[in-house]
PyMOL Python script that loads the backbone (N, CA, C, O; Angstrom):
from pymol import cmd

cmd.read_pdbstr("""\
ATOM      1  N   UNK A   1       0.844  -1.168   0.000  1.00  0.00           N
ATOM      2  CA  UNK A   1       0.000   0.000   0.000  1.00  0.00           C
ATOM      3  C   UNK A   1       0.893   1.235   0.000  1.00  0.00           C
ATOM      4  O   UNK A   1       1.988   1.203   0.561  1.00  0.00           O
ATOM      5  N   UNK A   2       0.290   2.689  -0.829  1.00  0.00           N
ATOM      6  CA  UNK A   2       1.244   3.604  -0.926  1.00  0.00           C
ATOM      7  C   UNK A   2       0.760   4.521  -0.045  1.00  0.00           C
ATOM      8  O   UNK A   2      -0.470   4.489  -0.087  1.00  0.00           O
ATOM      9  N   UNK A   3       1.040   5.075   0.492  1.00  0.00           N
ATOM     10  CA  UNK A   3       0.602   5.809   1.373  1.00  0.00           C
ATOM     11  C   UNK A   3       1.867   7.849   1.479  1.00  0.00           C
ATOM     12  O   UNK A   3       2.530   8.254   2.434  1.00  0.00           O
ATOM     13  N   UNK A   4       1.662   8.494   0.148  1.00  0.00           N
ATOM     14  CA  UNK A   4       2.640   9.377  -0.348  1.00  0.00           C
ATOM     15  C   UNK A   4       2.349  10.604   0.720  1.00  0.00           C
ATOM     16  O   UNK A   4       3.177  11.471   1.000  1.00  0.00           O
ATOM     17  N   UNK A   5       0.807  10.498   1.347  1.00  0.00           N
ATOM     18  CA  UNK A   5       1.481  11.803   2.109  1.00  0.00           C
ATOM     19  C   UNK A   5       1.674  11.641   3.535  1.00  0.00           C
ATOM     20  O   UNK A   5       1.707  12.621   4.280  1.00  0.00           O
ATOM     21  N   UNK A   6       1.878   9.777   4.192  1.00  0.00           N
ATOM     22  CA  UNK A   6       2.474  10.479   4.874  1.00  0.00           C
ATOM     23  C   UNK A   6       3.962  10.114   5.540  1.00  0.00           C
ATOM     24  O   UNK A   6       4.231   9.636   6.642  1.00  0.00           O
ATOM     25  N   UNK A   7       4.699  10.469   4.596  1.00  0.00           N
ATOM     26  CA  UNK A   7       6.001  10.677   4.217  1.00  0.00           C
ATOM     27  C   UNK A   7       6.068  12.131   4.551  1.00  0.00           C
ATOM     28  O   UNK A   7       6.959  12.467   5.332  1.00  0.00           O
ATOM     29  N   UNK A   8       5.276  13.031   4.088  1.00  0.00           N
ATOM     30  CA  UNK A   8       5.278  14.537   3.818  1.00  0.00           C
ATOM     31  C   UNK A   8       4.903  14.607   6.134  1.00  0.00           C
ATOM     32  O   UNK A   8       5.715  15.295   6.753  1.00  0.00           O
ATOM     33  N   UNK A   9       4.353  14.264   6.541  1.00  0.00           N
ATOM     34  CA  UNK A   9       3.964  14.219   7.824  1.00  0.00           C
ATOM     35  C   UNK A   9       5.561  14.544   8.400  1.00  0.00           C
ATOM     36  O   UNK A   9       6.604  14.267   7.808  1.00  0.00           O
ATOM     37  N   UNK A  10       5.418  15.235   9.771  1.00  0.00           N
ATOM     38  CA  UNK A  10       6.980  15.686  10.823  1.00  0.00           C
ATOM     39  C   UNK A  10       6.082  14.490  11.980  1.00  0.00           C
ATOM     40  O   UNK A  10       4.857  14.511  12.098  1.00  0.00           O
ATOM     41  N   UNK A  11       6.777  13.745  12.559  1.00  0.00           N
ATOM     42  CA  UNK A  11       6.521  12.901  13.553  1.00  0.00           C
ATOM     43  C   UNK A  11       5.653  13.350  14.705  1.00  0.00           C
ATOM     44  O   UNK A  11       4.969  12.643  15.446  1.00  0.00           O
ATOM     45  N   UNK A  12       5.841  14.922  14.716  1.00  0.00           N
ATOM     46  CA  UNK A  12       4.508  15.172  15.711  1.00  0.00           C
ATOM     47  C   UNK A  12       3.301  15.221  15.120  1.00  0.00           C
ATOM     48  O   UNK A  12       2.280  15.009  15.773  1.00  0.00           O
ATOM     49  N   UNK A  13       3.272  15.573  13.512  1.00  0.00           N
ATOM     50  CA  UNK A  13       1.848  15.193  13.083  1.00  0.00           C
ATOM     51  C   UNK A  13       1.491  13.950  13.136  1.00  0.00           C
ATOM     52  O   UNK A  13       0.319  13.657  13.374  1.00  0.00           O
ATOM     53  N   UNK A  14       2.255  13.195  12.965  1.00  0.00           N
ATOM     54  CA  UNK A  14       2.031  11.408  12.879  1.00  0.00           C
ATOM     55  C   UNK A  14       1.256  11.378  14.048  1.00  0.00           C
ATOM     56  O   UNK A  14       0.032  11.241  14.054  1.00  0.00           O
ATOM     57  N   UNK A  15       2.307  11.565  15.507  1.00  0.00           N
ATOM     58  CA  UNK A  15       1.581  11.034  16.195  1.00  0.00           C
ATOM     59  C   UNK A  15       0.286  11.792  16.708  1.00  0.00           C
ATOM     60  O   UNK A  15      -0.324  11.367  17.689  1.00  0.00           O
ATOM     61  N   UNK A  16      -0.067  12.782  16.108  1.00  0.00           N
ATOM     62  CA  UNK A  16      -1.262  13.439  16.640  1.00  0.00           C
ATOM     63  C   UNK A  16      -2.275  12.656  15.649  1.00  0.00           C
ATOM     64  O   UNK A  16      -3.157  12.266  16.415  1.00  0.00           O
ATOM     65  N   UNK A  17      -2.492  12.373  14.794  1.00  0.00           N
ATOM     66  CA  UNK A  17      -3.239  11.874  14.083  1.00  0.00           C
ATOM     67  C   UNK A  17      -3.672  10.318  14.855  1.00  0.00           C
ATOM     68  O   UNK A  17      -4.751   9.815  15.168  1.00  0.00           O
ATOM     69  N   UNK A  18      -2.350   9.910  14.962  1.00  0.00           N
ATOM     70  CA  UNK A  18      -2.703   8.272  15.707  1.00  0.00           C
ATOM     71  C   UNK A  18      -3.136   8.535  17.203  1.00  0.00           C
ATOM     72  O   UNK A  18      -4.017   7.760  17.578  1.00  0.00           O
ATOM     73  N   UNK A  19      -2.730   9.422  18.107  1.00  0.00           N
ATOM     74  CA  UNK A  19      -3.064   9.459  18.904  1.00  0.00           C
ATOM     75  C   UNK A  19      -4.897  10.275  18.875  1.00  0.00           C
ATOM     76  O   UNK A  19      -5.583  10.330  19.896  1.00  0.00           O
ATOM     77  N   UNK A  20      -5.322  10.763  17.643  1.00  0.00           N
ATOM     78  CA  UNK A  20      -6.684  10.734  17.498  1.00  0.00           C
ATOM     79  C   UNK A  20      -7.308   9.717  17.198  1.00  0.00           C
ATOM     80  O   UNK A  20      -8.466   9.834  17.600  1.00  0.00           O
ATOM     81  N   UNK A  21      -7.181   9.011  16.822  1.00  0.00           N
ATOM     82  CA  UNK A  21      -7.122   7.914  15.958  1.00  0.00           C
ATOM     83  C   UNK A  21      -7.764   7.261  17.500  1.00  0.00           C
ATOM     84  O   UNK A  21      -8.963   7.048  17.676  1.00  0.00           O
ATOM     85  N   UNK A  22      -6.683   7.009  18.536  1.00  0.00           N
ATOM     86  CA  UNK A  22      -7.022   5.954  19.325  1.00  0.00           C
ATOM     87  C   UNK A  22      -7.558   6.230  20.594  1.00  0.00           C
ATOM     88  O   UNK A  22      -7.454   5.575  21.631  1.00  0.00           O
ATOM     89  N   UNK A  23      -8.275   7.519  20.328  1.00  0.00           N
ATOM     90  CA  UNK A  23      -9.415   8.134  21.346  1.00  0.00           C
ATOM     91  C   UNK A  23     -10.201   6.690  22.076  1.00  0.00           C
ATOM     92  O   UNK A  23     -10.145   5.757  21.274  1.00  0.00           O
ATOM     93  N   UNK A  24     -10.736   6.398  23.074  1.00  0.00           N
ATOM     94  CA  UNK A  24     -11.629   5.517  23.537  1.00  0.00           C
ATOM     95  C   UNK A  24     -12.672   6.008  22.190  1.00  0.00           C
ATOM     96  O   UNK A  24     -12.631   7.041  21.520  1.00  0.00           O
ATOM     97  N   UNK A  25     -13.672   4.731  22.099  1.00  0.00           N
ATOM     98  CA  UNK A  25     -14.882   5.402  21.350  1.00  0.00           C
ATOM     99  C   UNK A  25     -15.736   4.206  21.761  1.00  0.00           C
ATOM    100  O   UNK A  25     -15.346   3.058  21.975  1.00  0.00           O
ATOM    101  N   UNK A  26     -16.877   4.653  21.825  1.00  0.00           N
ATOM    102  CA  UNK A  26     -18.003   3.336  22.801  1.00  0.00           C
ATOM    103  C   UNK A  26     -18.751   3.198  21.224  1.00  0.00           C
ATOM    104  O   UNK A  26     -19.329   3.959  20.448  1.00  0.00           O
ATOM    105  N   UNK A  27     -18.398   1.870  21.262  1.00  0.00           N
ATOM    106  CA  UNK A  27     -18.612   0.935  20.298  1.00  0.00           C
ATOM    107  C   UNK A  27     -19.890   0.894  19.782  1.00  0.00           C
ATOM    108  O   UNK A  27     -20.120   0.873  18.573  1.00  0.00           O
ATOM    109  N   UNK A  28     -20.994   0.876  20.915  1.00  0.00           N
ATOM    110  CA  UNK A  28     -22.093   0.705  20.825  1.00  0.00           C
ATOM    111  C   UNK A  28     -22.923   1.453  20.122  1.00  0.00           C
ATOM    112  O   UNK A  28     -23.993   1.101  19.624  1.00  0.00           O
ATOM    113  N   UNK A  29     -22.230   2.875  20.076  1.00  0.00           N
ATOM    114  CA  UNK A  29     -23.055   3.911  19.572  1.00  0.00           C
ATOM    115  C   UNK A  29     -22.556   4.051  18.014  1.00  0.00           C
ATOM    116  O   UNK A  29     -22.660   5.128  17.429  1.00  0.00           O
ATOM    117  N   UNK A  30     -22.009   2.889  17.389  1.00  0.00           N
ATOM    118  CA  UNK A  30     -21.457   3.400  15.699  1.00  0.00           C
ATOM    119  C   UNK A  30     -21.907   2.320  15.058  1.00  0.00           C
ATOM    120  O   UNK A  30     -21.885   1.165  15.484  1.00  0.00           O
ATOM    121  N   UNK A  31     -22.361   2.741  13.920  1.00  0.00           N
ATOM    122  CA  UNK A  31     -23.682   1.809  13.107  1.00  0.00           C
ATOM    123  C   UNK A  31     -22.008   0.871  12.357  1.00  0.00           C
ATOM    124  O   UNK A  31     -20.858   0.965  12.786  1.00  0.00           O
ATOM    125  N   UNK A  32     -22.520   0.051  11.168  1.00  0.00           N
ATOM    126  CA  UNK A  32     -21.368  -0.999  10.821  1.00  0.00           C
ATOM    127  C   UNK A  32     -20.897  -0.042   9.719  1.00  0.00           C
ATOM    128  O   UNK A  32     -19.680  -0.074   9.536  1.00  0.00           O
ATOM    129  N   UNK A  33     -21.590   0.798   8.949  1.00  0.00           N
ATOM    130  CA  UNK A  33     -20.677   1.692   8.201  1.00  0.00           C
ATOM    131  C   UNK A  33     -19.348   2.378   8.620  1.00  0.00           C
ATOM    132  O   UNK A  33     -18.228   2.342   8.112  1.00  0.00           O
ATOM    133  N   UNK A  34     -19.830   3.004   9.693  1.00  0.00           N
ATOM    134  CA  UNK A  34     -18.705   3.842  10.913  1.00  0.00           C
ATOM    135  C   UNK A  34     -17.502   2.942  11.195  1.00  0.00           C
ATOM    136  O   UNK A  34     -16.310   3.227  11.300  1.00  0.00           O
ATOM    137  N   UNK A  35     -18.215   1.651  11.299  1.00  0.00           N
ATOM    138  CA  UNK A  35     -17.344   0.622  11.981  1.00  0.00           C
ATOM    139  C   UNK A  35     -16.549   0.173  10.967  1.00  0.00           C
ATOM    140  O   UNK A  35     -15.445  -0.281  11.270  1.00  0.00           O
ATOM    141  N   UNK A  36     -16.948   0.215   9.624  1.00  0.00           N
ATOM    142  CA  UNK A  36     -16.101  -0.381   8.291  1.00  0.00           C
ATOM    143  C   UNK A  36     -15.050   0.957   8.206  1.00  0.00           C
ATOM    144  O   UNK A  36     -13.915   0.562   7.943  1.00  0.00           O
ATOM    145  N   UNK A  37     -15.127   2.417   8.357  1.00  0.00           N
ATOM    146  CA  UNK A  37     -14.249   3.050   8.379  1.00  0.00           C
ATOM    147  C   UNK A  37     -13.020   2.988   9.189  1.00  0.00           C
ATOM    148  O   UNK A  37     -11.868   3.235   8.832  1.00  0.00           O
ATOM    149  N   UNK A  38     -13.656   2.452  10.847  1.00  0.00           N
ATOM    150  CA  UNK A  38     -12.604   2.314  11.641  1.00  0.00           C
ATOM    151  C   UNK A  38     -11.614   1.506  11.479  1.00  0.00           C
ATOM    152  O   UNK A  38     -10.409   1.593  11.714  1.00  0.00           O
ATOM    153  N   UNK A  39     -12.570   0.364  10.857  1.00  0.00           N
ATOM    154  CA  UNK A  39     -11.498  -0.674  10.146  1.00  0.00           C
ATOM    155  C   UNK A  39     -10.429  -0.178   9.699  1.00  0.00           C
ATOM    156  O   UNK A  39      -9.323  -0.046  10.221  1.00  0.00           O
ATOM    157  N   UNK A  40     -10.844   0.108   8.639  1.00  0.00           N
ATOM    158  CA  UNK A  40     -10.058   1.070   7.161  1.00  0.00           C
ATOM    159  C   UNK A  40      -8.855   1.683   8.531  1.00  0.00           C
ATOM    160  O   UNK A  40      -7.809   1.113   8.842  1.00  0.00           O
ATOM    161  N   UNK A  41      -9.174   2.424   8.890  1.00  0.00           N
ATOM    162  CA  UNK A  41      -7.795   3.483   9.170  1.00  0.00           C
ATOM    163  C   UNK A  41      -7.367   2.925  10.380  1.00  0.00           C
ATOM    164  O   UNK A  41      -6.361   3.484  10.816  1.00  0.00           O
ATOM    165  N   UNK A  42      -7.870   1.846  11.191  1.00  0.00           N
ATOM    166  CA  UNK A  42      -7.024   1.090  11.942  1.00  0.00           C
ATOM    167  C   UNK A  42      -5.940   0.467  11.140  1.00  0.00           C
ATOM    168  O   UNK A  42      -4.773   0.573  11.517  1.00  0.00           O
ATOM    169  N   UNK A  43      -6.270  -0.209  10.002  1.00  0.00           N
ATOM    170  CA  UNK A  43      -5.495  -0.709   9.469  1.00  0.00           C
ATOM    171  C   UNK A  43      -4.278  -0.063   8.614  1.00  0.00           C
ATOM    172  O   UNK A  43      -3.279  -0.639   8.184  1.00  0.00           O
ATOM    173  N   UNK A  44      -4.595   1.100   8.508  1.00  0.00           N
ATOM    174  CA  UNK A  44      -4.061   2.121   7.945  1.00  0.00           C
ATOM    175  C   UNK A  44      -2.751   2.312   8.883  1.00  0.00           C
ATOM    176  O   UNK A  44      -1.531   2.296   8.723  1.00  0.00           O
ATOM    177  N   UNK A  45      -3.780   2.526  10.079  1.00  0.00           N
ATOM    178  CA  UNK A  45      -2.262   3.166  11.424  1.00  0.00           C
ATOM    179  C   UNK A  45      -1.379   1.602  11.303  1.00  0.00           C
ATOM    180  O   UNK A  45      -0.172   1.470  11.505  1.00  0.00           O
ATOM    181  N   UNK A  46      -2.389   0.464  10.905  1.00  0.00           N
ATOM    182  CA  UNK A  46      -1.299  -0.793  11.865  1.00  0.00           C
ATOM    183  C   UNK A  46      -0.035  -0.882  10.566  1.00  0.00           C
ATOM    184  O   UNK A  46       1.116  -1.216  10.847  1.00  0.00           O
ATOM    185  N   UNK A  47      -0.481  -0.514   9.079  1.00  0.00           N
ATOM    186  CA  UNK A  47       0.203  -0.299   8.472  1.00  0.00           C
ATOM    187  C   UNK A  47       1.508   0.596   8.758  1.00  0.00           C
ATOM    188  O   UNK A  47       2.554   0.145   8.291  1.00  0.00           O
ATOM    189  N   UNK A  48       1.559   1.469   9.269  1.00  0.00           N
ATOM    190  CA  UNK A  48       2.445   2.836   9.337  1.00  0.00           C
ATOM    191  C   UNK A  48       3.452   2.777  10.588  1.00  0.00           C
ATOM    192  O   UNK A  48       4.567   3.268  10.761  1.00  0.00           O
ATOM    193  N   UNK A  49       2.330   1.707  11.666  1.00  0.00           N
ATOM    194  CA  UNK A  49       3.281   1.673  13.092  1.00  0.00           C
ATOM    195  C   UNK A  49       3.864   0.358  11.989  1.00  0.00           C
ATOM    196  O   UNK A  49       5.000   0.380  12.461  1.00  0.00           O
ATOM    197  N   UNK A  50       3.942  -0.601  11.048  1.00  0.00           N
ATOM    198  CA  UNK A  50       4.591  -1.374  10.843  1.00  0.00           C
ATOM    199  C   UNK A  50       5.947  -1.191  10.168  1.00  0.00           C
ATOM    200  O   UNK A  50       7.016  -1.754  10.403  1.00  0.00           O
ATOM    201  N   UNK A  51       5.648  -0.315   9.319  1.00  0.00           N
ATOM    202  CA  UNK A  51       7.134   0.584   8.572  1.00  0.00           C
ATOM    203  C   UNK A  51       7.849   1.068   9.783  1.00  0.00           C
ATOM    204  O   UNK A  51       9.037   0.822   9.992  1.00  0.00           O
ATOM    205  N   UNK A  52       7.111   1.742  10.549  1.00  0.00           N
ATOM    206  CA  UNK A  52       8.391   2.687  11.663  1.00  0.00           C
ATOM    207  C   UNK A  52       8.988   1.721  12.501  1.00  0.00           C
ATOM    208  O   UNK A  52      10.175   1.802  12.819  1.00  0.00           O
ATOM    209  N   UNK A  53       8.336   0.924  12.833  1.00  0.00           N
ATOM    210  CA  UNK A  53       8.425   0.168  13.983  1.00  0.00           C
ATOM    211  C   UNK A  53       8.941  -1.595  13.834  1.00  0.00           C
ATOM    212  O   UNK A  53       9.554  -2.375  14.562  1.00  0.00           O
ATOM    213  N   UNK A  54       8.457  -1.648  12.798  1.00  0.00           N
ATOM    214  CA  UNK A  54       8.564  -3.389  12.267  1.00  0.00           C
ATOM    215  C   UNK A  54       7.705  -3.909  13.121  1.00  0.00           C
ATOM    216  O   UNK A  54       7.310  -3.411  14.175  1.00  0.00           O
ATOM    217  N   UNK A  55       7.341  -5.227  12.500  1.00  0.00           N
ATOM    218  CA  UNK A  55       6.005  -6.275  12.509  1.00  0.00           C
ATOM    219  C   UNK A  55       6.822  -6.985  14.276  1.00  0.00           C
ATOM    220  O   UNK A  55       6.398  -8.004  14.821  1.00  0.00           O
ATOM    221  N   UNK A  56       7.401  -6.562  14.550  1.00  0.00           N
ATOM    222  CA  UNK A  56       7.813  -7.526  16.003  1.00  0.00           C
ATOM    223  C   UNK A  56       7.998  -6.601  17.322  1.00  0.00           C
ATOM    224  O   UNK A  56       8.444  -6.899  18.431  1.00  0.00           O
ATOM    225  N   UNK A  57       7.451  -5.252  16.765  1.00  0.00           N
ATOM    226  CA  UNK A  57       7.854  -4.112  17.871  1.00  0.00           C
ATOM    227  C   UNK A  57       6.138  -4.442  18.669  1.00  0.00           C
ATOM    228  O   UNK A  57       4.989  -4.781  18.383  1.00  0.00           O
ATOM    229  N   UNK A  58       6.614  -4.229  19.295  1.00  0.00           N
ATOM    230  CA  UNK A  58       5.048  -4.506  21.012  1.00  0.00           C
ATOM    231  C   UNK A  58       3.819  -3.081  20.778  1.00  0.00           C
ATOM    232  O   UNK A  58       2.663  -2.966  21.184  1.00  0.00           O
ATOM    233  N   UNK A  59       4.613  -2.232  20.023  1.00  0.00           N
ATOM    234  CA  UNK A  59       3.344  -1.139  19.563  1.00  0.00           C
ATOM    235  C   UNK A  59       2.781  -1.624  18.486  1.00  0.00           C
ATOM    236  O   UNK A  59       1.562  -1.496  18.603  1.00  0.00           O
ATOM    237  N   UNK A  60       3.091  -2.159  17.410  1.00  0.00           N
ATOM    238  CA  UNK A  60       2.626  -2.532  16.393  1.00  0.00           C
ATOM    239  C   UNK A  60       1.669  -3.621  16.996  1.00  0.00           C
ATOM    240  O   UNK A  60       0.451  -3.464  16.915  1.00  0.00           O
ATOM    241  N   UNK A  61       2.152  -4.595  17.529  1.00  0.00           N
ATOM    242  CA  UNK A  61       1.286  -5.618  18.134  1.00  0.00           C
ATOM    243  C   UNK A  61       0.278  -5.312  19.092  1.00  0.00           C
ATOM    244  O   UNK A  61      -0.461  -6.215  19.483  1.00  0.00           O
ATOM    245  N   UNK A  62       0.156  -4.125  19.525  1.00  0.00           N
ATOM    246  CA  UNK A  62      -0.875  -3.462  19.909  1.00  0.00           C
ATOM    247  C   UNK A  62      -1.775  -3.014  18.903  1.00  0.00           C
ATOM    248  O   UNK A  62      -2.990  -3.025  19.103  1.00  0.00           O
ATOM    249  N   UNK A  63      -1.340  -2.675  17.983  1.00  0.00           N
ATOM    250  CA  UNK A  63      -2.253  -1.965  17.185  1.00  0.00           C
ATOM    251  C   UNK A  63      -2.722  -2.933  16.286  1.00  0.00           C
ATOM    252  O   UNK A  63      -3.498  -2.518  15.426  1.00  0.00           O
ATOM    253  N   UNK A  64      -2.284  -4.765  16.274  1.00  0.00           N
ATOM    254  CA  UNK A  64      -3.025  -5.236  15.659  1.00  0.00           C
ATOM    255  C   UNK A  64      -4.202  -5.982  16.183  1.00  0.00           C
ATOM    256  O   UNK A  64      -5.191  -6.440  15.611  1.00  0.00           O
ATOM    257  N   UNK A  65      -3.780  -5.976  17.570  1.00  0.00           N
ATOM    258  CA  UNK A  65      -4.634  -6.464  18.466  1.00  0.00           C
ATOM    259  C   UNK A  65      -5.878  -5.614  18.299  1.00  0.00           C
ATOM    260  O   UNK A  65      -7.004  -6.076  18.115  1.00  0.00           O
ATOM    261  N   UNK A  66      -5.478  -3.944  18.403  1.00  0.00           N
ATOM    262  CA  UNK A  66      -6.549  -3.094  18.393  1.00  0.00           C
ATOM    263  C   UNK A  66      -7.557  -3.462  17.200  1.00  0.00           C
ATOM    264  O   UNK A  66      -8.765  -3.448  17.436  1.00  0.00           O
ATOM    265  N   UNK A  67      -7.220  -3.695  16.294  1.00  0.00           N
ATOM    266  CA  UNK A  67      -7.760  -3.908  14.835  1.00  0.00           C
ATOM    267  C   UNK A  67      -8.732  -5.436  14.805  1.00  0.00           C
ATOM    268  O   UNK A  67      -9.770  -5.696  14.197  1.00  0.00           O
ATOM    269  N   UNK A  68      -8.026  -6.131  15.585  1.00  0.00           N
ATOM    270  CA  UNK A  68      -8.624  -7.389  15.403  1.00  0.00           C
ATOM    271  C   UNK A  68      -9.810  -7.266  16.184  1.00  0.00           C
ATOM    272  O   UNK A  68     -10.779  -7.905  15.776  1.00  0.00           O
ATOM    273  N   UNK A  69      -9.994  -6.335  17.591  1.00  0.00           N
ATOM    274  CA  UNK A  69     -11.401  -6.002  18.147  1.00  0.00           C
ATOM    275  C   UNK A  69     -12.317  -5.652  17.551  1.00  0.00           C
ATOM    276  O   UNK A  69     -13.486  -5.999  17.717  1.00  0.00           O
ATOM    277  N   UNK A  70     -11.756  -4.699  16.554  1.00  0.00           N
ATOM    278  CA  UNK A  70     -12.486  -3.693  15.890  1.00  0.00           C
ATOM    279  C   UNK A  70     -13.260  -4.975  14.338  1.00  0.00           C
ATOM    280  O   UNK A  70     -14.374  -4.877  13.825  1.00  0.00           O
ATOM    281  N   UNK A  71     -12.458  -5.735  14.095  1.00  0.00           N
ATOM    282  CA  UNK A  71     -13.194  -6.761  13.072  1.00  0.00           C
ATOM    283  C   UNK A  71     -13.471  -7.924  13.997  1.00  0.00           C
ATOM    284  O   UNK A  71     -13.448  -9.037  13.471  1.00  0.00           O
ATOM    285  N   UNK A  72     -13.717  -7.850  15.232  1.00  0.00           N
ATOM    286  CA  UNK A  72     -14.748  -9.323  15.812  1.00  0.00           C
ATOM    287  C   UNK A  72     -15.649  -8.570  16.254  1.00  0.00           C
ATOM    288  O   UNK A  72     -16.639  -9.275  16.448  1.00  0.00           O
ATOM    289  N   UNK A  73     -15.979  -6.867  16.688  1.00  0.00           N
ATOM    290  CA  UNK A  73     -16.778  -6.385  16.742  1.00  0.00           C
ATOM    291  C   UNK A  73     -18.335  -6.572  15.684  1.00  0.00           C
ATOM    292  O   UNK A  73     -19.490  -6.989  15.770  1.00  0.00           O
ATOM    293  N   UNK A  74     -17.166  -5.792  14.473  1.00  0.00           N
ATOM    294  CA  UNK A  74     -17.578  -5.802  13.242  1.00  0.00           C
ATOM    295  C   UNK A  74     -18.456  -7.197  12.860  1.00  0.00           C
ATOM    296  O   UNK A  74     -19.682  -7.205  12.980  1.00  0.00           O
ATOM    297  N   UNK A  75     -17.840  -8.155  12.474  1.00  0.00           N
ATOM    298  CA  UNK A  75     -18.229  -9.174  12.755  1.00  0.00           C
ATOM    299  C   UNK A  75     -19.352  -9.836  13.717  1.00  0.00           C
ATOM    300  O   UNK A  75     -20.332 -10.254  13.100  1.00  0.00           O
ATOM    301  N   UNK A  76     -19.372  -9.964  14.794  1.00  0.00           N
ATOM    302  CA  UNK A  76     -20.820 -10.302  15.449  1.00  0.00           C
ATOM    303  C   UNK A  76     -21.433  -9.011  15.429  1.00  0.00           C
ATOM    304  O   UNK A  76     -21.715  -8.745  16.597  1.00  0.00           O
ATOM    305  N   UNK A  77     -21.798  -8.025  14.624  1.00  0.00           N
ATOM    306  CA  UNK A  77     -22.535  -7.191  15.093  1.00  0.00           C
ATOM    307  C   UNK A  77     -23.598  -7.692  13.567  1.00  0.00           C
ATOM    308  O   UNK A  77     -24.790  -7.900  13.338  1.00  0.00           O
ATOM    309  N   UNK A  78     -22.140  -7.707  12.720  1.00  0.00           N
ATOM    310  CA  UNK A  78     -23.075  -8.231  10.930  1.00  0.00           C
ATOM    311  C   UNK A  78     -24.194  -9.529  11.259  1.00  0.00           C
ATOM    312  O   UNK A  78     -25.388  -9.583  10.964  1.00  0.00           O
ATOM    313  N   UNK A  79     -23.230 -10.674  12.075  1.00  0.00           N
ATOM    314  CA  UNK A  79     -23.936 -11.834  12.104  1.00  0.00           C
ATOM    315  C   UNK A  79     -25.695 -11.828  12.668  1.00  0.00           C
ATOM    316  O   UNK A  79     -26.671 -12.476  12.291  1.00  0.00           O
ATOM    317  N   UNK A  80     -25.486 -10.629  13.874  1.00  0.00           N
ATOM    318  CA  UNK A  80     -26.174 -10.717  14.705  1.00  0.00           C
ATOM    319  C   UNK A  80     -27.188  -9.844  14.162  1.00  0.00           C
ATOM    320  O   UNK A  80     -28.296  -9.957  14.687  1.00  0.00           O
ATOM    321  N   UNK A  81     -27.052  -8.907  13.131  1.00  0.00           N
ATOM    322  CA  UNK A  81     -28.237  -7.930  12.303  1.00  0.00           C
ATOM    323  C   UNK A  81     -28.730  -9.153  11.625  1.00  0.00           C
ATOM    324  O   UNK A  81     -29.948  -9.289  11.743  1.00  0.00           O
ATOM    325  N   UNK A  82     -28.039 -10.220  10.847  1.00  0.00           N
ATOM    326  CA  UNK A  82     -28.540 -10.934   9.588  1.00  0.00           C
ATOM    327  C   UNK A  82     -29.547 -12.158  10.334  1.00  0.00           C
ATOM    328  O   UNK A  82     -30.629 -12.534   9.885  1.00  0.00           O
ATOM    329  N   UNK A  83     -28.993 -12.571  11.371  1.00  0.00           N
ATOM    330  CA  UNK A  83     -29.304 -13.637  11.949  1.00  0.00           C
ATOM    331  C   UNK A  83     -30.170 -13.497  13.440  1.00  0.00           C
ATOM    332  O   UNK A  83     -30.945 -14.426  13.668  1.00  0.00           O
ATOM    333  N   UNK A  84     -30.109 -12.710  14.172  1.00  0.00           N
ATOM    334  CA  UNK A  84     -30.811 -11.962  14.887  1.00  0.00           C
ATOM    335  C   UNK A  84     -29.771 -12.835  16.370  1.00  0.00           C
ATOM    336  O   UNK A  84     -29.009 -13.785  16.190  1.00  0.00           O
ATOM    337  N   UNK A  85     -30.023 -12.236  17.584  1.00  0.00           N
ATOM    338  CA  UNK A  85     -29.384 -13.034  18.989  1.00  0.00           C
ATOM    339  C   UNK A  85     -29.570 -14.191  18.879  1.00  0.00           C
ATOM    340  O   UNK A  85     -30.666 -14.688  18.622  1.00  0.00           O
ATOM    341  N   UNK A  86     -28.380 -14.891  19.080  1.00  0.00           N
ATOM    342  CA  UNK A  86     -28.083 -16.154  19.394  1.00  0.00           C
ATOM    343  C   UNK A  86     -28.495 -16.128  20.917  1.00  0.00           C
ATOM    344  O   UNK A  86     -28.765 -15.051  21.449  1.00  0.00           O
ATOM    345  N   UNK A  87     -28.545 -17.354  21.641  1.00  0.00           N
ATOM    346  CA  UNK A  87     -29.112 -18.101  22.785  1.00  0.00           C
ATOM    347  C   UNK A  87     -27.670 -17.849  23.561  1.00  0.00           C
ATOM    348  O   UNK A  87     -27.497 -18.286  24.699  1.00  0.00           O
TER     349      UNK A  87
END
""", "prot")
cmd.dss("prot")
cmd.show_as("cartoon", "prot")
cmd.util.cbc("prot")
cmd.orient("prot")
């Protein structure tokens, strides 16, 4: 993935962006569209902490952890619109 501007970013914009990025946000209140975005730019950041940081640094592995909530969220929330509560 190319990602050209943010190369152009000074490291305090980086991290202001990620550190918006990883505001608490209560889950409950974001429909699955919202939630397909969060995806998107979670994956975006886990991308970017992976260049700076490499795939074995403990922030990156945070941030894939973060991502993987964010798609089992995603995930039983789809199942559970299509299919209605499980028992």
């Amino acid at each position: 993935m190319d990602l050209p501007f943010y190369g152009q970013l000074d490291n305090n914009r980086k991290a202001f962006y990620i550190r918006a990025f990883n505001r608490l946000i209560d889950l409950e209140a974001v429909n699955l569209k919202e939630l397909e975005q969060m995806i998107e730019q979670k994956r975006v950041v886990l991308h970017l902490f992976a260049k700076m940081y490499g795939f074995k640094d403990q922030r990156t592995i945070n941030k894939s952890v973060e991502l993987d909530n964010l798609l089992n969220t995603y995930l039983r929330r789809k199942i559970h619109q299509q299919h209605g509560p499980t028992a």
